[in-house]
C-alpha positions in Angstrom: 5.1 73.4 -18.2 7.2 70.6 -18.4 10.1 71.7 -16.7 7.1 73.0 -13.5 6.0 69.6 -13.5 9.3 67.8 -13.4 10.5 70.2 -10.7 7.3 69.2 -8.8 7.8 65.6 -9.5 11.9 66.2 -8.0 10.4 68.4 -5.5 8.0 65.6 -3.8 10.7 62.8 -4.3 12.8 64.9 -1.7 9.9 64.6 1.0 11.5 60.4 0.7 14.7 62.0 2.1 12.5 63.3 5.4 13.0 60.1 7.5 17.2 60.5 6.9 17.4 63.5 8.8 16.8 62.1 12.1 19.1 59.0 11.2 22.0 61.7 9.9 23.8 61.8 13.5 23.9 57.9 13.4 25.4 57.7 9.9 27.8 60.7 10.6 29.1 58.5 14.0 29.4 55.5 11.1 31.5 58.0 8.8 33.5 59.0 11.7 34.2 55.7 12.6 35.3 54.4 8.8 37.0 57.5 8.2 39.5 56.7 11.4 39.8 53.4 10.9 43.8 52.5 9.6 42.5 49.7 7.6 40.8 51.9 5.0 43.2 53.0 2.2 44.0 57.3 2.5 42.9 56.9 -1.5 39.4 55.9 -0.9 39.0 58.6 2.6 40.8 60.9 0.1 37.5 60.8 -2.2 35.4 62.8 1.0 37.8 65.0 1.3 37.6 66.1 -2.2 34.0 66.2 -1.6 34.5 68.8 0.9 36.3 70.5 -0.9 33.9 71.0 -4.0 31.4 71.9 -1.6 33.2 74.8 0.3 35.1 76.0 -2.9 33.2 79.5 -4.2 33.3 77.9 -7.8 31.0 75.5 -9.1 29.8 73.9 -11.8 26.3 75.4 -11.1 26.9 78.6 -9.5 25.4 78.5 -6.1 23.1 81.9 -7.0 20.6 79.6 -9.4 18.0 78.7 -7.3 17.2 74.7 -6.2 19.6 73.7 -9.4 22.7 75.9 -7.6 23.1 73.4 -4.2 21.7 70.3 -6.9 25.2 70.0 -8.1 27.0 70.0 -4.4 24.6 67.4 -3.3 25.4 65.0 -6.1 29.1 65.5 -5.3 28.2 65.1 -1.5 25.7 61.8 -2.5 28.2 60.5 -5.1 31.6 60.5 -2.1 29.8 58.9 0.3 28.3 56.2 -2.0 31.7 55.7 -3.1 33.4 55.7 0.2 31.0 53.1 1.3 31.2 50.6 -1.5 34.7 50.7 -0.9 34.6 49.4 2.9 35.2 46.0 3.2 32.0 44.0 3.9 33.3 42.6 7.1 34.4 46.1 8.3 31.2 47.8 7.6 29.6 44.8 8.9 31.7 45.4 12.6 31.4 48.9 12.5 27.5 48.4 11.8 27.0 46.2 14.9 28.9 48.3 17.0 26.9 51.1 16.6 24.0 49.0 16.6 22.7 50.3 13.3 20.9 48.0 11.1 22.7 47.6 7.8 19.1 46.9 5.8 18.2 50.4 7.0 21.4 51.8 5.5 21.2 50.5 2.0 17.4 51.4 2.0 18.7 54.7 2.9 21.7 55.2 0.0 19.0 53.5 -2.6 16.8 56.5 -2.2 19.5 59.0 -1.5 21.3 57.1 -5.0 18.1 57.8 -7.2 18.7 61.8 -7.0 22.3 61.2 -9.0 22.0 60.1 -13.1 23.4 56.5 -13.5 25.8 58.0 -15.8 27.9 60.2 -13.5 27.8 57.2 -10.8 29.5 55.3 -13.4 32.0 57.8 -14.0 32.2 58.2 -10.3 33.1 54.9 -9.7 36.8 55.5 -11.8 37.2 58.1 -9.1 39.2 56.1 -6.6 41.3 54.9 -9.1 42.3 57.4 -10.8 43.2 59.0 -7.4 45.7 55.7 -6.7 47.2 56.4 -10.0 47.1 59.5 -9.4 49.3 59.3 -5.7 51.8 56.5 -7.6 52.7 58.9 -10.2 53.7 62.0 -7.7 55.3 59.4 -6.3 57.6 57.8 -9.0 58.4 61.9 -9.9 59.1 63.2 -6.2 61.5 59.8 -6.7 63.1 61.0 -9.5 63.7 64.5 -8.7 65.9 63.2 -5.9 69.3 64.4 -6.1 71.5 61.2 -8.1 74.9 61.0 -6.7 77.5 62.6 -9.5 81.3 61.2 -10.2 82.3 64.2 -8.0 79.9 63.0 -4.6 82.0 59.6 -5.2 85.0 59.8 -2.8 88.4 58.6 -4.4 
């Protein structure tokens, strides 16, 4: 009974989300717009792309055959990338890329408020590290693709 009447309770709180479908376009054009602009680090566009991936890989967390709960884990991923791809724009540069779409930014946070309420405060937190870890991440290939280059020997020395 419970479990019915918290499903109902998730289940009505999705009919908030109605009023972003017709805005989707606008904040895909946004997205686009971010996503190709050079002034954004790879590390934070790298967090959508991992996104994607979790979303078109066949394995899950939540296999995909459970009903409702199945797609509840993709869209968390999916919420969680784009909130932190956003909070890691610039102000300014949102701001600019805002305007020149002619999107009004008051509307956008309203939106990711009630899109933010369907993912537990715990895993945004854990979230958040994701960026991070993902610089770390890139230095450390680095500093090992840098030492797995060839060091010159006594015999490469010419005499």
């Amino acid at each position: 009974m419970l479990a019915r009447s918290l499903f109902g309770l998730r289940a009505l709180s999705w009919v908030a989300l109605a009023p972003l479908a017709a805005r989707a376009p606008m904040y895909g054009r946004l997205l686009m717009e971010l996503l190709a602009d050079p002034r954004i680090p790879m590390s934070r566009k790298a967090v959508l792309g991992f996104a994607a991936g979790y979303v078109v890989m066949p394995v899950d967390l939540v296999p995909d055959f459970i009903p409702v709960v199945g797609r509840l884990d993709d869209v968390a991923v999916v919420v969680l990338a784009l909130d932190l791809f956003l909070e890691s724009v610039p102000q300014d540069l949102l701001y600019e890329k805002l305007a020149q779409l002619d999107i009004d930014g008051r509307e956008l946070e309203r939106d990711l408020a009630r899109i933010r309420r369907f993912v537990p405060r715990p895993l945004r937190i854990i979230a958040k590290r994701l960026p991070d870890l993902i610089e770390k991440a890139a230095a450390g290939a680095r500093r090992t693709m840098a030492d797995a280059r060839p060091r010159p020997t006594m015999e490469d020395v010419p005499a």
